[in-house]
N, C-alpha and C positions, 0 to 999 in steps of 0.2 A: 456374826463373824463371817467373812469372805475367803475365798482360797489363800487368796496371799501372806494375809494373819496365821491362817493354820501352818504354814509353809516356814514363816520366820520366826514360827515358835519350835520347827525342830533344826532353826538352824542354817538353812537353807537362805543362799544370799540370793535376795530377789532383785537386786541392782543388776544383775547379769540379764544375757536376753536370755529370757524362760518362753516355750512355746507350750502353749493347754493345747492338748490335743482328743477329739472327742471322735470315739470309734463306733461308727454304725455303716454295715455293709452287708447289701441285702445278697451281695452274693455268694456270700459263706456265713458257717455258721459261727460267729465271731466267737460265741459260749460254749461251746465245742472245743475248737482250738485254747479256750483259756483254761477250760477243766483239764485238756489234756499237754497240759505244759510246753503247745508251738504257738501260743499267742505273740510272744516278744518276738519271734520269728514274722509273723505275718508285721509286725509292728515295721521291723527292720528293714522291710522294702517298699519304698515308694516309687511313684510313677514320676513325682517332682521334685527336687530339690529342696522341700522342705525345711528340713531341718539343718537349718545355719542360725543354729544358736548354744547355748551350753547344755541347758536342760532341755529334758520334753518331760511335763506331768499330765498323765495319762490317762482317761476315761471313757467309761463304757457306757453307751447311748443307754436311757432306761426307756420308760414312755413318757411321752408326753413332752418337758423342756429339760429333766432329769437325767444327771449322767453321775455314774459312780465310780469311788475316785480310783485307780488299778495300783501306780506306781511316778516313783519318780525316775527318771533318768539321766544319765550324763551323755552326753554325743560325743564320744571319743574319737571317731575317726567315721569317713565316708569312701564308697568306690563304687565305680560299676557294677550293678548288677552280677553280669557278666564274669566278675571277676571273684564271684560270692558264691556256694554250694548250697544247698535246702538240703535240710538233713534227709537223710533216706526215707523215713519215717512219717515225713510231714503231708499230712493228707492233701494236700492240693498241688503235686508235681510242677503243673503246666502253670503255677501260680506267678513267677516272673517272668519280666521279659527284661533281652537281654541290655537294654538304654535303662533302662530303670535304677533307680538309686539304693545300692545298698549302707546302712547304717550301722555304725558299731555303739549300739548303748546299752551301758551296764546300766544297772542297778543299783540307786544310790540307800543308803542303810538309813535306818532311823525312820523310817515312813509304815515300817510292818504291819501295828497297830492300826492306822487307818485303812488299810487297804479292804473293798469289797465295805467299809462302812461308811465310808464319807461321801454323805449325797449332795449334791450343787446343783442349783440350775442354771444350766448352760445358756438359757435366754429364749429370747423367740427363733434364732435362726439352727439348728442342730447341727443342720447341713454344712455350716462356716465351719468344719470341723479343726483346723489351726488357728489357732488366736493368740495374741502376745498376750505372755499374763498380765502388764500392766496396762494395756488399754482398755481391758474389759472386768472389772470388780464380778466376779462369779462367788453369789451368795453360799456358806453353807446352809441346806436346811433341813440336814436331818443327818444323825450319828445313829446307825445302824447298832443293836448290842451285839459282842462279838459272836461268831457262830451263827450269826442271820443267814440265809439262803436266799429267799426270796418271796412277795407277799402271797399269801392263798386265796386263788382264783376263783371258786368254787371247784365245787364236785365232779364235774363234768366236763370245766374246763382245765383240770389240773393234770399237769402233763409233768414226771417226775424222771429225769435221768438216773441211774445207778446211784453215780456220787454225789447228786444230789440226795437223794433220799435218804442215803449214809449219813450226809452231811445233819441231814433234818433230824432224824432219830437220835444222833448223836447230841444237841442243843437242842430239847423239847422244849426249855424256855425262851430262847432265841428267837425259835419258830413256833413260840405256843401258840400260833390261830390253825397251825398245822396239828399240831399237838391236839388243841381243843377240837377241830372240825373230826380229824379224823377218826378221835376217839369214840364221838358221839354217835358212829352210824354202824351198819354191818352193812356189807353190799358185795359185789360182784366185779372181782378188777380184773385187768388186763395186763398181759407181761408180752411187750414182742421184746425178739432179738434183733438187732437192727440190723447185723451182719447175715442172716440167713433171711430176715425177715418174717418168721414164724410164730404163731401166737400162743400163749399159754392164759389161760383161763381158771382164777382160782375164785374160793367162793371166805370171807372172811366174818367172823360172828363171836361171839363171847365177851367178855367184858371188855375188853380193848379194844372192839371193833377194828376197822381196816388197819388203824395204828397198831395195833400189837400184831397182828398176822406180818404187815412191812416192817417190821422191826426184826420179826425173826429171816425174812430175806438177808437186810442188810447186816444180820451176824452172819447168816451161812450162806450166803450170794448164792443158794439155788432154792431156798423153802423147805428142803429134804424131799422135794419132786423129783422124781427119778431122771425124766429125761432131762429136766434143769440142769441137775447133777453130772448126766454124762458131758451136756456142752460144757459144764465149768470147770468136771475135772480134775486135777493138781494147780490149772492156771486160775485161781481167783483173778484175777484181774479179766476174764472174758466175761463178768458178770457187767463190767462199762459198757457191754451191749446194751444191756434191756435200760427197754422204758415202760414206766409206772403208769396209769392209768385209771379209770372208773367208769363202768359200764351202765351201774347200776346201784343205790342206795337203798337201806331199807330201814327200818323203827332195828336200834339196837336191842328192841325186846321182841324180834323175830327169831321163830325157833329154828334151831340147824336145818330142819325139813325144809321150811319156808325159803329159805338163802339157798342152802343146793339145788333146788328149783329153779329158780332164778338160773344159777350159773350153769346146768344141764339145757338149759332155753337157750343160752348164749352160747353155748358149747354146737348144737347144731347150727343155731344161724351162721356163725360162721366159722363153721366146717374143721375146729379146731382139734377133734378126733381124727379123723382125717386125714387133715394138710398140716395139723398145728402139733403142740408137742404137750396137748393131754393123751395119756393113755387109756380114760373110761371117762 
């Protein structure tokens, strides 16, 4: 099946000009902005003229020729830049300029379900990122189950936001390699805040291994760490700070001793007593 099949099966008239549009920009953080609800914002301003068509169906560059499917949209109206506000909020202030094209497109219904599951590949070029949808047949090849996040990297390359890891704990079948990896080990992880920049260092062990110690994060967004506690608060939501990490792995049948070892080794290297926000 191809994008345009999946498109005319919710209905969506593809006689119209439809523009595929595939987003990768190494100058921001595109998965940032989407977690944090100013993606359609960044979407909305171009530098060209673009969008002179009805729709834009929208995707997110993955690796490789892979891009995942976001949304569909309608092009309701256009203007200046200039003549368009960035919400107060929107992390990139100095992100337009004033020629630049602003876009007004909603949101069209009935696409919800695949959003974040439908994988296509875009082809050999990425970089073409506007394409008329009927000049280029873009295959589907892969339906994501709902509650998916994203594949597990390994141990040490796995790098977890907030909401992600919420997301993860939440759908341990979705993400069961996340599930399975994480369950399987005890180790040594790492928690910065990204807004102060500060490291916390926890050490995780017992049946669960690092999966059940981050599970109770992502219920109480500070661990019941003291200092975690005071940056988060009454605001749950300051826990979109931190990001997850892995220092170190160990046999899930090492004892408490063995693992606090470890993370007391890690706790001086770097200097998280100190500069970071362990208290021993």
């Amino acid at each position: 099946m191809n994008i345009t099949e999946l498109l005319k099966l919710r209905g969506l008239d593809t006689n119209v000009k439809i523009k595929l549009v595939h987003h990768q920009d190494d100058r921001y953080d595109l998965w940032d902005l989407y977690r944090t609800g100013h993606f359609e914002t960044y979407q909305s301003y171009q530098s060209k003229p673009i969008f002179r068509c009805e729709y834009v169906v929208a995707f997110m560059g993955l690796d490789g020729s892979r891009a995942q499917f976001i949304g569909v949209y309608r092009v309701c109206s256009s203007k200046p830049a200039r003549e368009a506000l960035l919400p107060p909020d929107y992390p990139y202030p100095n992100f337009a300029k004033a020629d630049d094209f602003y876009y007004d497109l909603q949101p069209v219904a009935g696409f919800e379900d695949f959003k974040d599951r439908v994988i296509i590949d875009w082809g050999s070029s990425p970089r073409a990122w506007p394409q008329w949808l009927n000049k280029r047949q873009k295959d589907v090849v892969e339906v994501l189950p709902k509650g998916y996040v994203k594949a597990f990297p390994g141990y040490l390359e796995a790098i977890l936001k907030f909401d992600e890891l919420v997301a993860i704990i939440k759908n341990p079948v979705a993400n069961r390699e996340w599930h399975r990896m994480l369950s399987a080990v005890a180790g040594v992880y790492l928690i910065v805040d990204n807004k102060t920049g500060k490291q916390y260092i926890g050490a995780a062990y017992g049946n669960d291994g690092i999966w059940g110690r981050w599970a109770n994060y992502a219920k109480s967004f500070h661990g019941g760490k003291d200092m975690l506690k005071a940056l988060v608060g009454d605001d749950s939501s300051y826990a979109r700070n931190f990001t997850f990490t892995i220092l170190h792995i160990l046999l899930k049948t090492a004892t408490k001793d063995e693992v606090v070892a470890w993370e007391v080794h890690y706790k001086k290297k770097l200097g998280t007593r100190a500069f970071g926000l362990n208290l021993n």
